[in-house]
C-alpha positions in Angstrom: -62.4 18.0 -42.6 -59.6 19.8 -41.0 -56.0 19.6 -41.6 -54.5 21.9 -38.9 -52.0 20.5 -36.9 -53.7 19.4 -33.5 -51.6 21.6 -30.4 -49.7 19.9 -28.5 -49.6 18.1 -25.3 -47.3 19.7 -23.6 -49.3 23.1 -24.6 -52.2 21.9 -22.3 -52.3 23.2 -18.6 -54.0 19.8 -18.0 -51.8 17.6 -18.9 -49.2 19.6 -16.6 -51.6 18.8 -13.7 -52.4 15.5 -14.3 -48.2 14.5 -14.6 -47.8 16.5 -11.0 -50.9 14.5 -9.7 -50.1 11.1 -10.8 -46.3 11.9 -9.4 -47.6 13.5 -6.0 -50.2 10.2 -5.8 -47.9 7.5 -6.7 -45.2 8.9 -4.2 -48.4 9.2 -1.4 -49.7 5.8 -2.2 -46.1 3.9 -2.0 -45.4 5.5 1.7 -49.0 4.0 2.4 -47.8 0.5 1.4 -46.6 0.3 4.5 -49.8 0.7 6.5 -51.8 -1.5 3.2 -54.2 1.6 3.1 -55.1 3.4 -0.1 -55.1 6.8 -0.3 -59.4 6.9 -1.1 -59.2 4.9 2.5 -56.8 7.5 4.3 -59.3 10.1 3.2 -61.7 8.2 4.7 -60.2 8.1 7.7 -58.9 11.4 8.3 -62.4 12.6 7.7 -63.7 10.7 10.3 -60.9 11.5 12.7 -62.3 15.2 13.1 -66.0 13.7 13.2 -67.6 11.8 15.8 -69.3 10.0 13.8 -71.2 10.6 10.2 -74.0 9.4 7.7 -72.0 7.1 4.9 -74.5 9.6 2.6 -72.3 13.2 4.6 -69.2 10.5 4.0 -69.5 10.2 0.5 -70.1 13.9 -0.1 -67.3 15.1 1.3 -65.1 12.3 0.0 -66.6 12.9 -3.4 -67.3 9.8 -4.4 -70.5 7.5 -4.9 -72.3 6.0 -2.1 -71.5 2.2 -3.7 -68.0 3.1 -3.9 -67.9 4.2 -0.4 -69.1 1.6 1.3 -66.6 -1.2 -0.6 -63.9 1.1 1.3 -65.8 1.1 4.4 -66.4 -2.3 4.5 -62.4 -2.5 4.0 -62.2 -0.8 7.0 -64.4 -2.2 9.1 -63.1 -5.6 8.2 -59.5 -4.2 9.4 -60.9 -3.1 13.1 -60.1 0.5 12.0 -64.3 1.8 11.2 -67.2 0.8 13.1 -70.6 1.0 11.3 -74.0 1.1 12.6 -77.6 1.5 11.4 -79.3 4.8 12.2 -82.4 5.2 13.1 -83.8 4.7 9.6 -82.4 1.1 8.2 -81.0 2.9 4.9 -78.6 5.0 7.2 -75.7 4.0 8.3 -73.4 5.8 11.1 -69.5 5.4 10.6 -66.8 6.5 13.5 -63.7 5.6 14.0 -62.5 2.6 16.8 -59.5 3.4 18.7 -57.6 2.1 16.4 -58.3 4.0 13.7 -58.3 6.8 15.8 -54.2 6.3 16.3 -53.6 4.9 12.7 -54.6 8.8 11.3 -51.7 10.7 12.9 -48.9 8.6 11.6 -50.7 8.6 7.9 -50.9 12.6 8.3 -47.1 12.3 8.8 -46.7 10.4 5.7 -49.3 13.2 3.8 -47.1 16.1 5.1 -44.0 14.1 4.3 -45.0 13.5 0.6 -46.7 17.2 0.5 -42.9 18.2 1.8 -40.8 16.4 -0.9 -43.2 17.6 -3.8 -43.5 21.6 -2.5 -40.6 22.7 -0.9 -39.4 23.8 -4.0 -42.4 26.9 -3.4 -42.3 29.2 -0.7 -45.1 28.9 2.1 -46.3 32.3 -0.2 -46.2 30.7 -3.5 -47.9 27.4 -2.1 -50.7 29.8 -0.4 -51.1 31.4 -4.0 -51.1 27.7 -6.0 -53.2 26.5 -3.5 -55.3 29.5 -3.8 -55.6 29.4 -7.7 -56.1 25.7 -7.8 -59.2 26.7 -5.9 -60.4 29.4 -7.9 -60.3 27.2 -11.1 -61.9 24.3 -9.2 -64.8 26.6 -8.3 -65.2 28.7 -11.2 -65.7 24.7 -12.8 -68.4 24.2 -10.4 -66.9 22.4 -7.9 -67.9 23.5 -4.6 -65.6 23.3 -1.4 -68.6 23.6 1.4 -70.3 20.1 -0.4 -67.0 18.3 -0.1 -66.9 19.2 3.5 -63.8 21.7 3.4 -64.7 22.9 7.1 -64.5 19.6 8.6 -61.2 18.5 7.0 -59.3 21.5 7.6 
């Protein structure tokens, strides 16, 4: 049994992260009210606004969530006139695209994302955001994370 004195939180790189996280998201997610959209749902969007249309299966990768989990946000989204869904060729796939409406719902939500991105990083330089942005990476794929299976070419 150990007696050291455990480190503490404040001593944790992680913990750092997660308070600038949960203040970037909170912030995001209250300029979203406004639309009733969640920010897993404006990710679903502005993926399928550079996409004609996509499996829910290449949706859920590059979303990086379940398939399950997906599809309750889909069905969301369909039921707001924003997503249309339709079976493939094969019953278990489904095809998801944006309707028109969607379509012009994902510009003024980018606003709002480069509003919020705005307020929490002006405080960096366009260099020193290029280098967190750049190290945030590195640590995400030295973890295993991997940028291609989330889609990173089709959201940029």
């Amino acid at each position: 049994m150990s007696t050291s004195t455990p480190s503490n939180l404040e001593d944790h790189l992680g913990y750092w992260l997660r308070c600038l996280s949960n203040y970037v998201t909170h912030s995001f997610e209250e300029r979203l009210t406004k639309y009733d959209i969640s920010i897993a749902q404006w990710v679903v969007l502005r993926t399928l606004y550079d996409a004609k249309d996509m499996t829910l299966n290449e949706a859920a990768q590059i979303v990086g969530v379940d398939k399950s989990s997906l599809s309750r946000m889909v069905e969301r989204l369909v039921q707001r006139g924003l997503v249309s869904r339709t079976e493939g060729i094969d019953r278990r796939s489904l095809s998801l695209s944006l309707l028109p409406s969607g379509r012009k719902l994902v510009p003024k939500l980018a606003q709002l994302a480069d509003a919020n991105d705005k307020t929490f990083f002006s405080a960096l330089s366009g260099k020193q955001q290029a280098e967190l942005r750049a190290t945030i990476e590195q640590l995400l794929t030295a973890n295993g994370w991997s940028a291609s299976a989330r889609g990173k070419d089709r959201m940029e």
